[in-house]
C-alpha positions in Angstrom: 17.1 -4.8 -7.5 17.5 -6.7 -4.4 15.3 -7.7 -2.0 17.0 -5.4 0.6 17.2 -2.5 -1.4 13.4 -3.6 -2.1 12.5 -3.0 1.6 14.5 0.4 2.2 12.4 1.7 -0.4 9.2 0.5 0.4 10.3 1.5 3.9 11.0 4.9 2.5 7.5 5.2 1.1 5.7 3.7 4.1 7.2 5.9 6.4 5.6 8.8 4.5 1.9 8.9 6.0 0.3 6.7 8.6 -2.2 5.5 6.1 -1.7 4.7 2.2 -4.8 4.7 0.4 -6.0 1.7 -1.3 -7.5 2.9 -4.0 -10.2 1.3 -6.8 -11.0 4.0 -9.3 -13.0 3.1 -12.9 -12.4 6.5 -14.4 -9.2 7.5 -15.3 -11.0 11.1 -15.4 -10.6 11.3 -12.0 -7.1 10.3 -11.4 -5.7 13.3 -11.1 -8.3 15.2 -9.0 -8.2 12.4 -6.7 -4.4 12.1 -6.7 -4.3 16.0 -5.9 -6.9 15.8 -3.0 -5.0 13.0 -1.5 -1.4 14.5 -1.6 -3.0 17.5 -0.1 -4.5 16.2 2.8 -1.3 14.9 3.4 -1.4 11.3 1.8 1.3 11.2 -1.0 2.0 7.3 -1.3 -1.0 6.4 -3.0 -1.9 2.3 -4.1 -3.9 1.8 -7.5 -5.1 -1.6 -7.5 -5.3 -3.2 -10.7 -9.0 -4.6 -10.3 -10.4 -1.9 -12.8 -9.9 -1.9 -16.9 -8.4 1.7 -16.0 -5.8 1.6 -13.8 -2.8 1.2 -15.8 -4.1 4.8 -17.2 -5.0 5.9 -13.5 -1.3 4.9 -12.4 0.6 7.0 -15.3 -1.9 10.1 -15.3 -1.1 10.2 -10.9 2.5 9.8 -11.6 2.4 13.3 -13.0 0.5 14.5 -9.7 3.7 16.6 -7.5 4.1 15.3 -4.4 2.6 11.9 -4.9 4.5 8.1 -5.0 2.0 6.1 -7.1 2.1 2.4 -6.9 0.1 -0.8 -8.0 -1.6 -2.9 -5.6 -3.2 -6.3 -6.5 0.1 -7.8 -8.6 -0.7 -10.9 -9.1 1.4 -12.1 -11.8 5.1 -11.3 -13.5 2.7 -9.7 -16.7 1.5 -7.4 -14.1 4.7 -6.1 -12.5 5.9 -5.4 -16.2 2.6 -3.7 -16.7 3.1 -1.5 -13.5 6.2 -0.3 -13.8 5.7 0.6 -17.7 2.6 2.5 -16.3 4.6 4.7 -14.1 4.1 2.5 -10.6 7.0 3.7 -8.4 6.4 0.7 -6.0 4.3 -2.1 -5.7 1.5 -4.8 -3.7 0.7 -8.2 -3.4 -1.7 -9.8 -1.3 0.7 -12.3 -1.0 3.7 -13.5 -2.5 5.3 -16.3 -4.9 8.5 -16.7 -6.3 7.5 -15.8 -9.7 6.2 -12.4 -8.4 9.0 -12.0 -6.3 11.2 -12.6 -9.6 10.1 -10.0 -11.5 9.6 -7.5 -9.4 13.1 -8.0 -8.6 14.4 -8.0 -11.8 12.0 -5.0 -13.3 13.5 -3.3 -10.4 10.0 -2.3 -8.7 10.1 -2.2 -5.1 7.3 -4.6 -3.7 5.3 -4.7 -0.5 5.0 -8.5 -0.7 2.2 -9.6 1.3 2.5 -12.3 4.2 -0.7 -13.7 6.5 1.0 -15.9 9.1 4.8 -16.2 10.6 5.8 -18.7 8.6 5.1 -16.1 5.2 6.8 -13.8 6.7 9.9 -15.8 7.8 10.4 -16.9 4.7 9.9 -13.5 3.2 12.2 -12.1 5.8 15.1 -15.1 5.0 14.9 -14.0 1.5 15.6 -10.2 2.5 12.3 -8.7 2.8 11.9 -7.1 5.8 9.0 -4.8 5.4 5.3 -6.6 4.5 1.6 -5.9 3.7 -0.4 -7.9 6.4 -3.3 -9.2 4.4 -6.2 -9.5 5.2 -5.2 -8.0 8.2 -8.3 -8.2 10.7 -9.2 -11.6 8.9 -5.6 -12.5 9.4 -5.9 -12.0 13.3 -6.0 -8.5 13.3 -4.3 -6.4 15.9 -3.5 -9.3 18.6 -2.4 -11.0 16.1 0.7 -8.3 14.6 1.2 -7.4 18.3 2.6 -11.1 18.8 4.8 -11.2 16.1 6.2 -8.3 17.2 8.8 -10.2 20.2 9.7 -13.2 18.0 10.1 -11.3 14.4 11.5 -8.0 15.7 13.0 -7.4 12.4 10.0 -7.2 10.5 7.9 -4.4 9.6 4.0 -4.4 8.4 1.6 -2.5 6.3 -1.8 -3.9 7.6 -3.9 -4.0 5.0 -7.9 -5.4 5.0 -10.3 -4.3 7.3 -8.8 -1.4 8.6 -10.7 1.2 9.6 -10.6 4.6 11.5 -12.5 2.9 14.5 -9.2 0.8 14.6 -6.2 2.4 12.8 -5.0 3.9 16.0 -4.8 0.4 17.8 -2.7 -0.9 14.5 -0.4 2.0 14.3 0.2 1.9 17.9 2.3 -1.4 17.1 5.9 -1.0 17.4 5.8 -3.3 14.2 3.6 -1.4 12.2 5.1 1.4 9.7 1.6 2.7 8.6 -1.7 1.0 7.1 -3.6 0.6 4.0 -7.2 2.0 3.8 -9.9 2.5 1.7 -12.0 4.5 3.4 -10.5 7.9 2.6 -11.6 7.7 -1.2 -14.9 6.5 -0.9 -17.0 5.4 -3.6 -19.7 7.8 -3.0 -17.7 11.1 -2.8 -15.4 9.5 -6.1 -18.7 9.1 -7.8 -20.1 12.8 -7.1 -16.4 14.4 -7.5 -15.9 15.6 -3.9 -12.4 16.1 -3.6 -13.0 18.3 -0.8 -14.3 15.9 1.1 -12.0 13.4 0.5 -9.3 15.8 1.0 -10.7 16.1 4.6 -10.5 12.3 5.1 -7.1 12.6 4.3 -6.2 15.6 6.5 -7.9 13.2 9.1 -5.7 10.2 8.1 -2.3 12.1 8.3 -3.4 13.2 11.5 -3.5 9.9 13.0 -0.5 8.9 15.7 2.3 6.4 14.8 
């Protein structure tokens, strides 16, 4: 896969919600419920990070889920692009990006969100054929002021911000012209995972997809 077919398809997928949830789930028990309140609140592109022993198990029992696009968030390495895309992962994120990565995603052929933190990462991202990124960690990063000035001299980059982002400030990022959607944790929280609300994080959802781009 090339880098430009990488970013149509990552495109493809962040185009399909404002926010994509970043999610951290321990038991692979509640992959699917979660994975079905999601996509019906109107959330279907949904990031596993692999920071849990279960994720690999999360990602292939919510690639079954209809309606959903699962990916892995948090590859670090080419062992865990393999990993991913053996699990299922139809896409997936880096905090940031090396050539190794970069490598094998391209030759597992699993579209990557590579992630970039200052002009220069994104330059040369975007000189290699990426032209959609995660912004990480976006309000660390510079936050809002600082995507809104990349916007004139790197007009043919898209973001994902991603770190920070909250729904006291999701409207301002989306309200970029540079911004295809965000990342966010906050509509699977840990308490409502914990006590098996999918209701109520179904609502968070509806609430998410509602938000303007």
């Amino acid at each position: 896969m090339t880098p430009q077919d990488a970013s149509r398809r990552t495109e493809a997928v962040c185009r399909l919600a404002p926010i994509v949830p970043v999610l951290v789930v321990e038991d692979v028990a509640q992959a699917v419920p979660l994975a079905e309140a999601l996509v019906a609140g109107g959330l279907p592109a949904l990031e596993v990070t692999l920071r849990t022993p279960a994720a690999l198990e999360v990602i292939a029992a919510m690639a079954q889920v209809p309606g959903g696009v699962v990916g892995a968030g948090t590859l670090l390495t080419p062992d865990d692009v393999a990993a991913a895309k053996a699990a299922g992962a139809s896409f997936g994120v880096s905090p940031g990006a090396t050539d190794a990565l970069l490598n094998a995603a391209e030759a597992e052929g699993l579209p990557l969100l590579p992630g970039a933190a200052t002009a220069s990462e994104a330059m040369r991202l975007f000189e290699r054929g990426y032209a959609v990124l995660k912004f990480f960690p976006a309000q660390a990063a510079g936050g809002v002021a600082f995507l809104k000035s990349l916007a004139s001299p790197l007009p043919g980059i898209r973001f994902c911000p991603t770190g920070g982002v909250s729904p006291a400030n999701a409207d301002d990022y989306l309200s970029l012209p540079n911004v295809l959607c965000a990342g966010g944790s906050w509509v699977a929280p840990k308490d409502k995972l914990a006590a098996g609300d999918w209701a109520g994080i179904e609502a968070l959802a509806r609430d998410a997809a509602g938000l303007r781009r």
